[in-house]
Each structure stands twice: as C-alpha cells, then as structure tokens.
N, C-alpha and C positions, 0 to 999 in steps of 0.2 A: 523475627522482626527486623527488619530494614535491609539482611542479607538474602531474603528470600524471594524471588519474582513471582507474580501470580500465574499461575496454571496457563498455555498457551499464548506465553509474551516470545515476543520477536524483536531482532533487533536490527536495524537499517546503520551501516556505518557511512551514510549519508546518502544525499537525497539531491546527486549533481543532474539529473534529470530531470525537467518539469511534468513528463507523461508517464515515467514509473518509476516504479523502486524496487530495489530488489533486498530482502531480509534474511536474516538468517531467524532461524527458528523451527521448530516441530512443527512438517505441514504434511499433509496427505493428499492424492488425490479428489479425494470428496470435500476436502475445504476450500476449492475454488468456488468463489461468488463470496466468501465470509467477509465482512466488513473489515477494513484496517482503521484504529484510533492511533495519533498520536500521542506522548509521553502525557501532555498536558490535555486529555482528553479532544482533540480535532480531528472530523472524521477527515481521513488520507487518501482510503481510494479502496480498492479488492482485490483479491489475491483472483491470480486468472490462468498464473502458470505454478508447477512445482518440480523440483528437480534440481539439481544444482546451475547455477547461472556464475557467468565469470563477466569480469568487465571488460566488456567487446570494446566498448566506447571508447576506450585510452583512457581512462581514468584511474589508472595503476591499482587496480584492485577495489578501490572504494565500492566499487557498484558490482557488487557479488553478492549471493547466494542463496538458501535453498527454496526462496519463495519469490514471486513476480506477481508485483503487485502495480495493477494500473490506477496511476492517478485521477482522482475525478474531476478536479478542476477543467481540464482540457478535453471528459466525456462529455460534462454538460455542455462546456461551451459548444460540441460537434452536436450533440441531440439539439439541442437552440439552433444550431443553424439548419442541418435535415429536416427540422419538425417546423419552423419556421416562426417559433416565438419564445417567449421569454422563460426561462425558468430559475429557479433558487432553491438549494440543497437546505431542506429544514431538519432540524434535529432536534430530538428527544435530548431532556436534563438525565444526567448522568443518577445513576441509582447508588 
C-alpha cells in the first residue's frame, strides 16, 4: 500500500511538448492505440510509438523514453478542421 504502482503505469518526466509525450514504462508493440490517463485521472493522448525515444528537442533529457505518446488535444483540434466541424472528447466516470 502506497509503495506499490498499479500494473502497466508509466511515467512522463514532463510534458514540454504540446503534441506528445514521451514515458517511460513497460510498452510493447501491440499497445500502440491504448489510451493514456493522467495521474489525476485526464485522458492525455495514445501511445503510437514504442522503443526507446531520447530528447531530440533540446530539452536536456526531459522528453525521453520507452513510449510515444501523441497528444489529443491538438488530434481533435486537426480532425475539426479535415472533417470540418465541431467536436469534444467525452469521457466515461472512472470505475
């Protein structure tokens, strides 16, 4: 209790990108598409890449590793503009 994380947590040592993130954590190839929550339950975005990722950006490391994860804020707002109307990310109450 309180030392132990649950089953397939990951952890982002920040989040200087608006369009993704990149975490560290146990990911495989077949967990791309899986939903990303943040700490406080908000959903974040989907993991789309896996592998090791280093911080290209210059951001001294922060933005590293084994998962790539694109954020959704800036998917919907691109499907709103191709699709040409309005959309909003609805979400299921946590269980």
């Amino acid at each position: 209790m309180g030392s132990v994380v649950p089953a397939r947590s990951a952890t982002a040592l920040g989040t200087p990108d608006p369009d993704h993130v990149y975490g560290q954590g146990a990911v495989v190839p077949g967990d791309s598409g899986s939903g990303i929550i943040s700490a406080d339950g908000r959903a974040l975005g989907v993991i789309v890449t896996t592998g090791v990722h280093t911080g290209m950006l210059g951001t001294a490391g922060v933005d590293a590793g084994t998962m790539g994860v694109t954020r959704l804020a800036p998917q919907v707002a691109r499907a709103e503009q191709v699709l040409g109307t309005g959309m909003s990310l609805q979400t299921a109450p946590q269980l």
